[in-house]
N, C-alpha and C positions, 0 to 999 in steps of 0.2 A: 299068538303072542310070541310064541319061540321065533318065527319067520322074523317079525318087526327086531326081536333083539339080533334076530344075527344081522337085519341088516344096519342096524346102527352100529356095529363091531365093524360089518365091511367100511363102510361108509367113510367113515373118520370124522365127519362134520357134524353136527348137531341133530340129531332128529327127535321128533317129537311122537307122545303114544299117549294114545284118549287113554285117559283110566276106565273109562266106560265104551267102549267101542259102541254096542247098541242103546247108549243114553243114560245118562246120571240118574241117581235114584231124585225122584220130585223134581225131575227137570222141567220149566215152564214155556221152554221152545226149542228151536235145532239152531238157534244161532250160536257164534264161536264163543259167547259170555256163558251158555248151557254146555259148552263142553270141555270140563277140566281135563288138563292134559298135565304128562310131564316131558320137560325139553331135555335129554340127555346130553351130554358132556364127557368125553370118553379120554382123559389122559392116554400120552403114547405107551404104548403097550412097553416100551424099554422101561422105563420109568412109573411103570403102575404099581399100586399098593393096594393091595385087598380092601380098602378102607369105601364107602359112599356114602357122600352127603345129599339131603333132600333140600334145598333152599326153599325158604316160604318167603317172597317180599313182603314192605311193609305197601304202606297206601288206606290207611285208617276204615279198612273193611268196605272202600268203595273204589278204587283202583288200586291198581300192583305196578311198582317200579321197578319193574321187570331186567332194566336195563344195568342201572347200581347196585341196586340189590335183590340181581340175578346174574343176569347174562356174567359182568366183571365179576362178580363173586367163584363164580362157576369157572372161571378163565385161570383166577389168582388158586382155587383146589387142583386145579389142574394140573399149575406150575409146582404143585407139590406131589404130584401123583395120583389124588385123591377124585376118582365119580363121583359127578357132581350132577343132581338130577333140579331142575329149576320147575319148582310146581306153579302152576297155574289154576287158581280155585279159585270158586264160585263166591261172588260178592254182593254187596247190596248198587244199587237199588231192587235188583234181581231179586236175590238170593240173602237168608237170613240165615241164623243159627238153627239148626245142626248143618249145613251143607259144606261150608269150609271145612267141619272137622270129616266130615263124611270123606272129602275128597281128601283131606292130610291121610286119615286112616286109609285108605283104597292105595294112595301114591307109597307107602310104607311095605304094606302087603303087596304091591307088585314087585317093588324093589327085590327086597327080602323071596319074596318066590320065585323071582327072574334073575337071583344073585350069581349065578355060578356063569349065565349067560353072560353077566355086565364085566367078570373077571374081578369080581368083590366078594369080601366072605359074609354070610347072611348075620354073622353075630358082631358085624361094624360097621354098621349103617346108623347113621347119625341125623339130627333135623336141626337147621337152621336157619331162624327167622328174626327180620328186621321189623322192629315197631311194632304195630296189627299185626305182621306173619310172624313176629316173637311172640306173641298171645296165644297166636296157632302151634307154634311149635311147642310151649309151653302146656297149654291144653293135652295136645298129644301123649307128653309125654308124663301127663297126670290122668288121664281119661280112655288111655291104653286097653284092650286085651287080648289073649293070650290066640285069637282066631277060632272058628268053628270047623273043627275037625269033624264035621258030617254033613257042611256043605259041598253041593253039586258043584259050585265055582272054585278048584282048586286055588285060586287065589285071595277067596275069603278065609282057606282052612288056614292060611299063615296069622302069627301074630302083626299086630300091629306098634308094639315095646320099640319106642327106639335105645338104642345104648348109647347115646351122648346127645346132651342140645349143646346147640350154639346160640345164645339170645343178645342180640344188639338191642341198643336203648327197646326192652321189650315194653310194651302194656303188659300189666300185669294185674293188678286189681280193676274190678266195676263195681268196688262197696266202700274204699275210702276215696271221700268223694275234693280232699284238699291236691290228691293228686292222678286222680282217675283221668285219663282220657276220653272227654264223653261223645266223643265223632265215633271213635271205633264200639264206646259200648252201643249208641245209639244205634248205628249202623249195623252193629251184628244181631243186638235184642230188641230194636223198637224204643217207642218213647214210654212206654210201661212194663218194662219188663217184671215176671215173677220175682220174688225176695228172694226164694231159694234159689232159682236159674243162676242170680247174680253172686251169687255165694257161691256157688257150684263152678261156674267161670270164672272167680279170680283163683287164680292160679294155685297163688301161694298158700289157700284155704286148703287145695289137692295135697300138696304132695304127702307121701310116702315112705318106707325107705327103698320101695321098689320105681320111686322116679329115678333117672338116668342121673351119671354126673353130668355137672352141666359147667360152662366155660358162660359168664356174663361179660359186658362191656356195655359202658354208659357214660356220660357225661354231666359237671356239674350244671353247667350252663342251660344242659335240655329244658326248656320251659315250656316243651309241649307234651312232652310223656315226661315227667322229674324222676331222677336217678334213685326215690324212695319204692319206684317197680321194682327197679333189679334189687336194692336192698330186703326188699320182703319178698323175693325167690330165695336168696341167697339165704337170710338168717331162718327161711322154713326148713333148707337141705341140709344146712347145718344140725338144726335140730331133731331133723330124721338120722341125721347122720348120713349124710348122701357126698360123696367128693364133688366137691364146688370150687372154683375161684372167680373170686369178681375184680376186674378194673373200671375204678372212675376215673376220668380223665377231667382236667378243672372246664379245659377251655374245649371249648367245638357245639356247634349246634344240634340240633335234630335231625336225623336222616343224611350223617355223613358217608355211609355206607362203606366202603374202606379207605376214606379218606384221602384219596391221594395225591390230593394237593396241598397238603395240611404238612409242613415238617414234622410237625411233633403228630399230633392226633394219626397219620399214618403210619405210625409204629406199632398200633392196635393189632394190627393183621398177626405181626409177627410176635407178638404174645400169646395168641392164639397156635398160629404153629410150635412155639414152643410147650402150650399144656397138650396138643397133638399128639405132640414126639413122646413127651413125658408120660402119658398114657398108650406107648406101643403103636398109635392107630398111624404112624407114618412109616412102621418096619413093614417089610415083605412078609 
């Protein structure tokens, strides 16, 4: 693993690392859908800030848009100094729940253990996700622990905690059903899922006060994941007492990812950089 990060350091261009080199836990074959990886993204070293983000795209737990809300998302952290690691996990038809959390958790503990390699400091590593990968990211960072300090794979002994999300129009509940998203629940849990499982996965049932702050963004207009997800993240972290801010925006649809043909709705970005700054995570 050391060898792979230095040569993404030499490299300058993107490269990618299996989070399982020898095979994901319950993998069902060796094709490229059985092997989550994460694509790095290496800001110029003039201009780096100890800070990395883990992006999780959306694609309602049966494809990832890898492209909007990855590849550009990873481009615009970059333009700010910030490592930006684009994951790629395990979805359905394939793949069911636990295995996207499996792989969010694995892509966190690499990061976080590989931190000093990527030129980021291991306690500003952040996750964020769009739509279904705001579910993931959301999950993550309610479903967290602290790593097993007596496993043989030193990369399991790291925590898996991240310290900030990022959630675009997330999914957020699978138990209120006026505004659930039932592609991504169905998709992650099947057409009968357990009562507790689904309790246990919406989100906003987790948190904490040891969930992360978190920066939301959503839209009134969304009518396919309704901006009442982010409002029941938000008024849960509020109530843990957790640092939160949310933006609704009236107008934009679903899956604008940073918007950047939208006059208005592409000003989102730079809200975001501003709770950034405002939380230290853009200083050297």
């Amino acid at each position: 693993m050391l060898a792979i990060v230095a040569a993404v350091l030499l490299a300058g261009e993107p490269q990618t690392i299996l989070l399982w080199p020898q095979g994901a836990p319950g993998a069902v074959g060796n094709e490229d859908a059985d092997r989550p990886s994460l694509t790095v993204f290496l800001p110029p070293a003039e201009r780096a800030v100890p800070t990395g983000v883990i992006v999780c795209p959306g694609g309602g737990y049966a494809k990832l848009a890898m492209d909007h809300e990855g590849r550009q998302v990873a481009q615009w952290l970059n333009s700010l100094g910030v490592a930006a690691f684009v994951l790629k996990y395990r979805h359905a038809p394939r793949y069911r729940h636990p295995a996207p959390l499996q792989d969010a958790k694995r892509a966190l503990r690499i990061v976080r253990a590989r931190a000093a390699g990527f030129r980021i400091a291991a306690d500003r590593i952040g996750v964020w996700g769009f739509s279904a990968g705001g579910h993931l990211a959301s999950t993550l960072g309610t479903h967290f622990d602290d790593g097993d300090p007596g496993a043989a794979d030193p990369i399991e002994r790291a925590g898996c905690r991240p310290d900030f999300l990022v959630l675009a129009y997330p999914v957020i509940t699978f138990v209120e059903e006026a505004i659930v998203h039932k592609g991504s629940r169905g998709n992650l849990l099947g057409d009968r899922p357990d009562a507790a499982l689904l309790e246990s996965l919406s989100t906003d049932k987790q948190v904490t006060p040891r969930t992360p702050p978190t920066f939301l963004f959503h839209t009134h207009e969304d009518r396919s994941v309704p901006a009442e997800n982010s409002i029941l993240f938000y008024s849960a972290l509020r109530r843990a007492g957790v640092p939160a801010e949310l933006h609704i925006y009236e107008r934009g649809r679903h899956g604008v990812g940073l918007a950047p043909e939208d006059p208005v709705l592409s000003s989102w970005p730079a809200r975001l950089a501003d709770w950034l700054r405002v939380r230290g995570l853009l200083s050297r």
